[in-house]
Structure formats: C-alpha cells, structure tokens
C-alpha positions in Angstrom: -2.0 20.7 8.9 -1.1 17.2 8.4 1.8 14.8 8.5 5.5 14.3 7.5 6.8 12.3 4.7 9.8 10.6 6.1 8.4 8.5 9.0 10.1 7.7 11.8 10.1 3.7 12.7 8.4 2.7 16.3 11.2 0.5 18.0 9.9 -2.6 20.3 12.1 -2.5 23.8 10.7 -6.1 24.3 11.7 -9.1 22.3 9.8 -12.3 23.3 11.7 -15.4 23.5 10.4 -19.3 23.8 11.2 -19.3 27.7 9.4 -15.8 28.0 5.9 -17.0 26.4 3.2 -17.4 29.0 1.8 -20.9 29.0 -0.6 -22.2 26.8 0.5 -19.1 23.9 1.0 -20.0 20.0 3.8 -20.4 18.4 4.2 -21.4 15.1 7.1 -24.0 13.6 9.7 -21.8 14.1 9.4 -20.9 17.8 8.2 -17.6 17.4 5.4 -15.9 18.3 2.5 -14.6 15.9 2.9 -10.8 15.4 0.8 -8.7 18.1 -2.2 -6.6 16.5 -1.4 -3.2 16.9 -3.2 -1.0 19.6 -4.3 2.9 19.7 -1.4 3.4 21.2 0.7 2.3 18.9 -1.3 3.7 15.9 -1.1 7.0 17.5 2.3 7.4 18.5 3.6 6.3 15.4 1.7 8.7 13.4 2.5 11.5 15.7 5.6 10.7 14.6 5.2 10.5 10.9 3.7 13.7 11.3 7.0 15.4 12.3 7.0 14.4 16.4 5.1 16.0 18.9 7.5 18.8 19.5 7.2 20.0 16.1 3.2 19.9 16.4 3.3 21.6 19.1 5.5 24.3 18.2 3.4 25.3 15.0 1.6 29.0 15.6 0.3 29.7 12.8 -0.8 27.9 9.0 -1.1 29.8 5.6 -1.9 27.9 2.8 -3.3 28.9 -1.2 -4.4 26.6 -3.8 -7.2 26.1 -6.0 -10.5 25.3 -5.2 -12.6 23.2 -8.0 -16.4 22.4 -7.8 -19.4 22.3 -9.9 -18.5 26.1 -11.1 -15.1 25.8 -12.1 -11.7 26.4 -10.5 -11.3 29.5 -8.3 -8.1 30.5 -5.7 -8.2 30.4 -2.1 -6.3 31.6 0.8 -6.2 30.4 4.0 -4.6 31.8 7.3 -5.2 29.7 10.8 -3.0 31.2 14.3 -3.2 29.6 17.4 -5.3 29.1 19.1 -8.5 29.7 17.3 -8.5 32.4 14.6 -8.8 31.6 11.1 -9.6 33.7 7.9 -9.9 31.9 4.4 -10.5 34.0 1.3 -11.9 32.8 -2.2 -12.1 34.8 -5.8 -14.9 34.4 -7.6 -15.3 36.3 -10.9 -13.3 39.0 -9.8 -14.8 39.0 -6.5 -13.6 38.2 -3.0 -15.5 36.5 -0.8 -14.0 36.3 2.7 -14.8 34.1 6.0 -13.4 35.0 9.0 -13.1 34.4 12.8 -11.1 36.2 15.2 -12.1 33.9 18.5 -15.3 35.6 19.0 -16.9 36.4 16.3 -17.9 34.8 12.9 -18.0 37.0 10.1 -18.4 36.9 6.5 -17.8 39.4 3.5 -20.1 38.4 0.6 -20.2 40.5 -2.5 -23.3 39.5 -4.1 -25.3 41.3 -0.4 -22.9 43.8 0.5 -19.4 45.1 -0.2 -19.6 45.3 3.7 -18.7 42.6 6.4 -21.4 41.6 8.7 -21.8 39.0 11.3 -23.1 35.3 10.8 -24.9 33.0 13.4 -26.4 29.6 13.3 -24.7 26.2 12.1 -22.3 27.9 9.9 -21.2 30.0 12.8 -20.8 26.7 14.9 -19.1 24.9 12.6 -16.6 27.5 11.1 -16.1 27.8 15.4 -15.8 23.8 16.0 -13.4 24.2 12.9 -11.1 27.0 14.3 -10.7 25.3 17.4 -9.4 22.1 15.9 -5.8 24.2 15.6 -4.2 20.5 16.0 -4.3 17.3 14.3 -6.9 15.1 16.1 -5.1 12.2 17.3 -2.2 15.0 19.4 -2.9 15.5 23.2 -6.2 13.8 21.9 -7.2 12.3 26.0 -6.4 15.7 27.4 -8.9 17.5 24.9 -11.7 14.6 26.1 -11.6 12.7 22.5 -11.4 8.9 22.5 -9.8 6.9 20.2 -11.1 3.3 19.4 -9.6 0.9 16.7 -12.1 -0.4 14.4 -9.6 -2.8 13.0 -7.2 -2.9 9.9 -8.7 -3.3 6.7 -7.8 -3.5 2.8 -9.3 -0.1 1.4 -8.6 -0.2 -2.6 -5.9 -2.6 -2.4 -4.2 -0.8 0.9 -4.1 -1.8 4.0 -5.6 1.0 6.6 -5.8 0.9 10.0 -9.4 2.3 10.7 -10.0 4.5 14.0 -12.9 6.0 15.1 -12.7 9.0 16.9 -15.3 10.8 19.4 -15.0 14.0 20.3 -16.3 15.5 23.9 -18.9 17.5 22.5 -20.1 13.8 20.9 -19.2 14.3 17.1 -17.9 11.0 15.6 -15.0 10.6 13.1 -13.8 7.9 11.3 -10.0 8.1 10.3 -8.4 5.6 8.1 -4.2 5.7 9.1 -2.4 4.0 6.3 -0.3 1.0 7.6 2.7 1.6 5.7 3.2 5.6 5.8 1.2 5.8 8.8 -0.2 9.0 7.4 -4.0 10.0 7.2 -5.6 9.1 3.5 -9.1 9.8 4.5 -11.6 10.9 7.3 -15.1 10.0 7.0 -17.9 11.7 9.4 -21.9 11.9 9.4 -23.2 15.7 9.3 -26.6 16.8 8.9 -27.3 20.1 6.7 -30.7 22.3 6.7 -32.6 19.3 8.0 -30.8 16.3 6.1 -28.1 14.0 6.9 -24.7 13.5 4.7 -21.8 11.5 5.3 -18.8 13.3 4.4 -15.8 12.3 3.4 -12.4 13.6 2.9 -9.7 12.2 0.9 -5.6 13.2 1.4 -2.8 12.8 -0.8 0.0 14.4 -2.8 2.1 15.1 1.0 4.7 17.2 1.1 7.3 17.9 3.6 7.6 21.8 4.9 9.4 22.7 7.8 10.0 19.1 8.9 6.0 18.8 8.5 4.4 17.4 5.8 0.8 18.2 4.1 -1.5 16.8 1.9 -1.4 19.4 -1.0 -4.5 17.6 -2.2 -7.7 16.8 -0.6 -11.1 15.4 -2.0 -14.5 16.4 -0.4 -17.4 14.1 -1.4 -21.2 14.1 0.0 -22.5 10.4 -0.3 -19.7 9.3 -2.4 -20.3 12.2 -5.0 -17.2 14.5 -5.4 -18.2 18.4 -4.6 -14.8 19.7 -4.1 -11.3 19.4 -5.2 -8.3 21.6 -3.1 -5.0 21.9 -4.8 -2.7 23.6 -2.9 0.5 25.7 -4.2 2.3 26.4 -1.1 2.1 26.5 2.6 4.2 28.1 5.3 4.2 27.4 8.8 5.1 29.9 12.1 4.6 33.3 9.6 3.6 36.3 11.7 0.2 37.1 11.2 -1.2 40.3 13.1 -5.0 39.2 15.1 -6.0 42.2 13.1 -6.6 39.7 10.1 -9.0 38.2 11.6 -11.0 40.7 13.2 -14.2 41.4 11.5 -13.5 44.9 9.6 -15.8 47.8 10.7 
C-alpha cells in the first residue's frame, strides 16, 4: 500500500533573516542564506504526507488488490488480500489452475496443484519470509522508531535524470533496505535490498510507478521486480480497495 498522488507541501515556521544568522554563516550576494539539506525528518514526514497523512495510514484495515502478473511464462492474474495486522492470502491462475499462498498469523500454507489439490503447511525461508512479509501491514517509513527501524539519509542523488533522495533503512531484526523518495512527488520509485536464496546472494530491486489515488491513498498500479538488474517480474494491477470486510476465515489454511 503506497502513497497519494496529490502531495501535501511541508511549511517552514522559521524564516531566517540577516540579523538572525549565527556568526561566521554564508550568505550569498543577496543576503540570504544557502538552502538547508533536508533531514530524515523532513524526508519522512513529507512523504507520510504524500501518502495520504498519518491518520489515513493508520486507519487502513485491510488491502485487496488484482492485476496481472508477467514473467518468463507469460501473463497470469493475481489476487491479493492483506488485513491487519498480519494475515494475507494472494492467489494466482495458472493454466486453469489456482495456486494459493496463505497466512492467517500462525501458519503458512500453500495450495499447489501440480502436488496436491489439498492445502498443506510450508516451513523454512519461504515461511519466514511470506511471515516477515505479512507483518510489514504498513508502509516502512510510518511509526518506523516505534517498530525499532532506523532511518539514515544516504544523500540526494540524480537517478536517470531525477533527483532522489536515497534512505537506507534497517530493520530490528537487521535486514537492510535501500529506498529512493523522489524529490519532487516525494513518493517511493524504487526499493533496493540484498537477499540470499538456496545458498546465493541477489540484490533485489523493486521499481513503482503508474500511482493512483483510492480512498485519499494512492498506489503504484505498477511495480517491476528485477534480480541483478535482470527483470523477473512485471505486476499490473486493475483495482484496489481499501477497509473491505474480509472474514479471518480467508486466511486460515482450509482443512
């Protein structure tokens, strides 16, 4: 869940005048001072605030978007379902076929047709991470300090001819993300982490665009998953709808 398309503008209380300047600081022939570098803070409240406020963040209970998938074996659809605090469900139809990933808080469970019609239970780093991914219900950067994240700024950077504003996030349990903020929209265009899969590390990045306001929040209705800077994965999504009711039955592995 990401982001709102009309941002709203972070207004400066303080206005520094000559007599105010500490001695010894710049000014340039004018009389003014150079422009102040932003800071976490400000990167973060303003976009928070592109993002639909803090209020509205908080107040979201549940996600469900569908889309399209596309990767090396064509284009397939995909539902998604995510409720507060930690369930999600996604669903993807392959052939004819449903495969279905699910996780009701407790348990991780998957329904693959090509082993069995049935659901049955998975552990081991898919678990984990389909876990660590439930969990992260919220955008990163909201109530980051009180979840044990820190936020660093990297610095502000040209990134194909736009200006980003590069943070590096680290989460408690040590995972480290790099999230570049574009300077004008303030909204996320891509997050770039290192994993490691069956032995072998991968940088992974994701790429955002095509937002869209819904509800006062806006989402990227397109996101880009490369491996190494090789695309794997395109998502298109169609719709999304935030606060729907959605019974903790749909994410309970089925018997």
């Amino acid at each position: 869940m990401r982001i709102r398309a009309l941002r709203w503008a972070v207004v400066l209380s303080v206005f520094y005048g000559a007599s105010a300047l500490a001695p010894g600081t710049a000014v340039d022939a004018a009389g003014a001072a150079p422009p102040q570098a932003p800071t976490v803070e400000d990167i973060v409240a303003r976009n928070l605030a592109a993002k639909g406020g803090v209020e509205k963040l908080r107040a979201v209970t549940s996600v469900k978007m569908a889309g399209r998938v596309k990767g090396p074996a064509g284009e397939t659809p995909t539902t998604s379902w995510a409720k507060r605090p930690n369930k999600m469900r996604r669903e993807q139809i392959t052939d004819g076929q449903i495969y279905v990933l699910g996780f009701d808080g407790m348990t991780v469970w998957q329904i693959n047709p090509l082993v069995s019609p049935k659901a049955r239970e998975i552990t081991g780093p898919q678990a984990d991470k389909t876990r660590q991914d439930a969990g992260d219900f919220d955008t990163p950067l909201l109530d980051y300090k009180a979840r044990g994240t820190t936020v660093e700024l990297i610095g502000t950077e040209a990134v194909q001819g736009v200006n980003m504003h590069r943070l590096r996030l680290t989460w408690k349990n040590g995972t480290i993300q790099e999230t570049y903020i574009n300077a004008e929209t303030m909204l996320e265009s891509r997050t770039v982490m290192q994993v490691e899969q069956r032995g072998r590390k991968a940088i992974v990045t994701l790429e955002f665009s095509n937002y869209k306001e819904v509800d006062g929040l806006t989402v990227p209705f397109h996101i880009r998953q490369l491996h190494n800077g090789r695309l794997m994965v395109e998502i298109t999504y169609d719709s999304c709808q935030f606060n729907a009711l959605m019974a903790d039955a749909l994410f309970a592995m089925p018997k």
